[in-house]
RODO-2510 file (C-alpha; in nm, 4 decimals, decimal comma):
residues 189
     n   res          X          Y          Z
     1     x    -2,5054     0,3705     1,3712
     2     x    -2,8190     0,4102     1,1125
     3     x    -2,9925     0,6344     1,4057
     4     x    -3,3078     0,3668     1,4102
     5     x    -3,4907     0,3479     1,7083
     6     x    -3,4134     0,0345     1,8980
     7     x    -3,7507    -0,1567     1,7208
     8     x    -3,6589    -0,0337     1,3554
     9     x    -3,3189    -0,2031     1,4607
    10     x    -3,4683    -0,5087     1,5558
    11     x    -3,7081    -0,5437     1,2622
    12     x    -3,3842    -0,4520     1,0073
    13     x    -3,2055    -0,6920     1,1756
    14     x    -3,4772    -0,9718     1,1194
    15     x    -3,5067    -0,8633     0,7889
    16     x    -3,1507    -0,8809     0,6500
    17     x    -3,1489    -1,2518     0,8843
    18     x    -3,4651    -1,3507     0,6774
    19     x    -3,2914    -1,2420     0,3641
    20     x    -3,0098    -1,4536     0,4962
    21     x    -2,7749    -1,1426     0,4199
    22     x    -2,6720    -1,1654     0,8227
    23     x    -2,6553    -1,4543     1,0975
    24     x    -2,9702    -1,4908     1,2521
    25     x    -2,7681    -1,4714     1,6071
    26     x    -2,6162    -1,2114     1,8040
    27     x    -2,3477    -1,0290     1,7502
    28     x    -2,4547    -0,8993     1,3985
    29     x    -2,2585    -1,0493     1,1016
    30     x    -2,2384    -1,0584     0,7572
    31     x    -2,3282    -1,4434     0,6244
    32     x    -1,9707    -1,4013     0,3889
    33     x    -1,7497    -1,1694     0,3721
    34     x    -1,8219    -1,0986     0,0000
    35     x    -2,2160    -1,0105     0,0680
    36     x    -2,0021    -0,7317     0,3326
    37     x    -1,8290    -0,5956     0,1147
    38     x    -2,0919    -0,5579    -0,1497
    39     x    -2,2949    -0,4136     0,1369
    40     x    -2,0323    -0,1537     0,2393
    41     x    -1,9456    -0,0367    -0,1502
    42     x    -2,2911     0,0325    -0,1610
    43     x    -2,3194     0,2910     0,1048
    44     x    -2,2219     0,6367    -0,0306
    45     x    -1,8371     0,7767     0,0512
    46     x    -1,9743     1,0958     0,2947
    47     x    -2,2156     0,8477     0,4623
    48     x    -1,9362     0,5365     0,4910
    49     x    -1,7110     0,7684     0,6670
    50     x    -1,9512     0,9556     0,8867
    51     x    -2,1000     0,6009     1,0228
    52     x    -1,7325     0,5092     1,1008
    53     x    -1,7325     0,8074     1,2489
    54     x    -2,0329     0,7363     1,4619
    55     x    -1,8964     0,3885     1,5074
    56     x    -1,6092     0,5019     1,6237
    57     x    -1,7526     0,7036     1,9206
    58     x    -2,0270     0,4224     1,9886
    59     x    -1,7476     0,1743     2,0491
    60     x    -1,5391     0,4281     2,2500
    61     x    -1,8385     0,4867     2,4733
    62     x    -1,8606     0,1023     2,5135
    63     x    -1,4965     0,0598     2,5803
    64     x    -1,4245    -0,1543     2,3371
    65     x    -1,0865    -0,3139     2,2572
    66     x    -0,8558    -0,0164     2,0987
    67     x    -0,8251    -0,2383     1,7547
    68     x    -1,2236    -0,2488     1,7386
    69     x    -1,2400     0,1184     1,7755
    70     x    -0,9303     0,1976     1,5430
    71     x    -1,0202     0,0417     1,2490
    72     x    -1,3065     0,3476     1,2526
    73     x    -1,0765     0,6134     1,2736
    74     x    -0,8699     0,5050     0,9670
    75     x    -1,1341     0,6762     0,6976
    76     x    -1,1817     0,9764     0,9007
    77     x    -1,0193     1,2712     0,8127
    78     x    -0,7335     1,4411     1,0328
    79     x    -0,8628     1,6673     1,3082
    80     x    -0,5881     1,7519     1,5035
    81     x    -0,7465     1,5035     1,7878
    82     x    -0,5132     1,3903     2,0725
    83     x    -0,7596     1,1190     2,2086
    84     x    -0,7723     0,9489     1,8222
    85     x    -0,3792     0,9473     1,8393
    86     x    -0,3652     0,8113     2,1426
    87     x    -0,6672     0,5264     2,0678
    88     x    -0,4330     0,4599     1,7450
    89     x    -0,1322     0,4546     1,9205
    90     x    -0,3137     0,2095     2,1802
    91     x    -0,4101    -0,0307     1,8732
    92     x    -0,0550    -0,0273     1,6909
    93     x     0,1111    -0,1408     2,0379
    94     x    -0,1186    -0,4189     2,0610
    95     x    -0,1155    -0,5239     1,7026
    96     x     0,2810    -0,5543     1,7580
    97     x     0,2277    -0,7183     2,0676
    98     x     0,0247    -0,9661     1,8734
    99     x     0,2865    -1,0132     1,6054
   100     x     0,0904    -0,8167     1,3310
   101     x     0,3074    -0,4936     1,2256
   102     x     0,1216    -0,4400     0,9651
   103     x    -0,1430    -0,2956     1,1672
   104     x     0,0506    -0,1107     1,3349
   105     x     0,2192     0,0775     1,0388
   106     x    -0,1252     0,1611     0,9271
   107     x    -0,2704     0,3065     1,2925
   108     x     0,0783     0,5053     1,3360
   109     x     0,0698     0,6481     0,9757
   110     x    -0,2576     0,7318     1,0777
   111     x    -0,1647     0,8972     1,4098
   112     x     0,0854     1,0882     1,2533
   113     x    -0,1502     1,2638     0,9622
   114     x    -0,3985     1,3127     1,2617
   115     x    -0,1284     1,5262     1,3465
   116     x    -0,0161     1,4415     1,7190
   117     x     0,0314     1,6785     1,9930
   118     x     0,4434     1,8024     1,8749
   119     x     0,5328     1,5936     2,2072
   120     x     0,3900     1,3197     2,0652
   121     x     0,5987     1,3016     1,7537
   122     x     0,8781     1,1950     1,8038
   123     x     0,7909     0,8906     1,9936
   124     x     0,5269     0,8299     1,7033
   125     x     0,8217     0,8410     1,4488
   126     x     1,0318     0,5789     1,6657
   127     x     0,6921     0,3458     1,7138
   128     x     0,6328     0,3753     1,3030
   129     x     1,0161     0,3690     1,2119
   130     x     1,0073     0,0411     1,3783
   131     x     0,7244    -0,1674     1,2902
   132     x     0,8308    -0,0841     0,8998
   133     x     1,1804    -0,1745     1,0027
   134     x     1,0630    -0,5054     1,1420
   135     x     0,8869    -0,5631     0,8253
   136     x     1,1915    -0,4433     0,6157
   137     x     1,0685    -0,1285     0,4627
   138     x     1,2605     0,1783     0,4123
   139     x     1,0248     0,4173     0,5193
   140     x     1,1533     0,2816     0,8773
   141     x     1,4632     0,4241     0,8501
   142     x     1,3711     0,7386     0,7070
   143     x     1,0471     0,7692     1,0019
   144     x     1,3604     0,6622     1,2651
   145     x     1,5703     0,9587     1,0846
   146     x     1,2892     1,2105     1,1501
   147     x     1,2584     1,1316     1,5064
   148     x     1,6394     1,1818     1,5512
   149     x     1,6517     1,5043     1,3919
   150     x     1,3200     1,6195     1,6107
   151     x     1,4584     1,4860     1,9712
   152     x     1,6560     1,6853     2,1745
   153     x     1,6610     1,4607     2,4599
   154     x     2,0355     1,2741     2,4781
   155     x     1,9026     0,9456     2,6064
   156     x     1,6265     0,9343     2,3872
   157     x     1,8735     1,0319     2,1163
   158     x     2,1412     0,8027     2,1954
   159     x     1,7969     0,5168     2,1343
   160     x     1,6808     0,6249     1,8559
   161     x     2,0118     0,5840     1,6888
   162     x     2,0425     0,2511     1,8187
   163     x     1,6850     0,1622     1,6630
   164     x     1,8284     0,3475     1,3934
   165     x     2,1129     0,1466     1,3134
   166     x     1,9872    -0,2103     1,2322
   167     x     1,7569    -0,0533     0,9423
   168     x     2,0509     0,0949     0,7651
   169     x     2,2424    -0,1956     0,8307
   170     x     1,9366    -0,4231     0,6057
   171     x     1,9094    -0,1339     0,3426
   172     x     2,3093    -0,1781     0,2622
   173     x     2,3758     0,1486     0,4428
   174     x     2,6669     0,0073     0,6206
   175     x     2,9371     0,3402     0,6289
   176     x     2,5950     0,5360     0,6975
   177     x     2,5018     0,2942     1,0189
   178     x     2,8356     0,2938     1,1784
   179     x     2,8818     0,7190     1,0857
   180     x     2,5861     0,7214     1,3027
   181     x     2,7116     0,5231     1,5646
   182     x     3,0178     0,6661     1,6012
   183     x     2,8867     0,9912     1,5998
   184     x     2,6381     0,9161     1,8911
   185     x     2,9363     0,7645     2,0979
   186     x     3,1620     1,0922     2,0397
   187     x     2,8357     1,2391     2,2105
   188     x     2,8943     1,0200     2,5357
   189     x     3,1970     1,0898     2,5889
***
């Protein structure tokens, strides 16, 4: 990521090891997570980002696990880049997989400002609708909301509003939740 030559890398390493900054072993790690994060605050903004940047396509090349590669792409600015929304959509359905929707809100928020490809968006507002909803957060019903209004496609339409429902329900919207049920089963009919 620092564009050393692979002996420069070596004798860094060994140097930051001797200065007992890193582990002395393979991988590479920080001794404490407080001497990494008064390591990264020192690196300049531009240059943080662009290494995560560079990290990011390192690890890609590597094939690393999605989450490995993701947590790159979250300082970068938006591009318009299908492959980083799909890598981020990748990581958010394996942090919910692994119970942890926290993630996930943060790699589909990210997805969405990348932006996605329009086809994308909608199923991007259902995935981010409901992680927040599992967590209890608003935004979930509102990101749910979205994704109704953009869909055109009756099945998809007729799930959303069932996604839709149970947030409104938590958020006291109770008239609101069954309005919208109703209103989808007129539609079946």
């Amino acid at each position: 990521i620092a564009g050393l030559d692979d002996d420069s890398a070596v004798a860094a390493a060994d140097a930051l090891a001797g200065a007992a900054l890193i582990a002395e072993s393979e991988p590479l790690e920080f001794v404490h997570p407080i001497v990494r994060t008064a390591v990264y605050n020192e690196i300049p903004a531009h240059r943080r980002v662009r290494w995560h940047g560079r990290a990011a396509r390192l690890l890609d090349e590597a094939e690393a696990p999605t989450d490995e590669i993701a947590v790159h792409l979250l300082p970068l600015a938006p591009s318009g880049d299908a492959a980083v929304v799909g890598i981020l959509r990748a990581a958010a359905g394996a942090a919910l997989g692994a119970g942890a929707p926290e993630s996930a809100v943060r790699y589909l928020t990210r997805a969405l400002a990348e932006p996605p490809p329009p086809r994308a968006r909608v199923a991007i507002l259902r995935e981010l609708g409901t992680a927040e909803a599992s967590l209890q957060r608003p935004t979930g019903a509102e990101h749910l909301q979205e994704a109704l209004r953009l869909s055109s496609q009756p099945k998809e339409r007729a799930e959303i509003v069932r996604e839709l429902a149970a947030p409104l329900i938590h958020c006291g919207l109770m008239s609101e939740a069954v309005d919208l049920l109703e209103g989808a089963a007129d539609g079946l009919t």
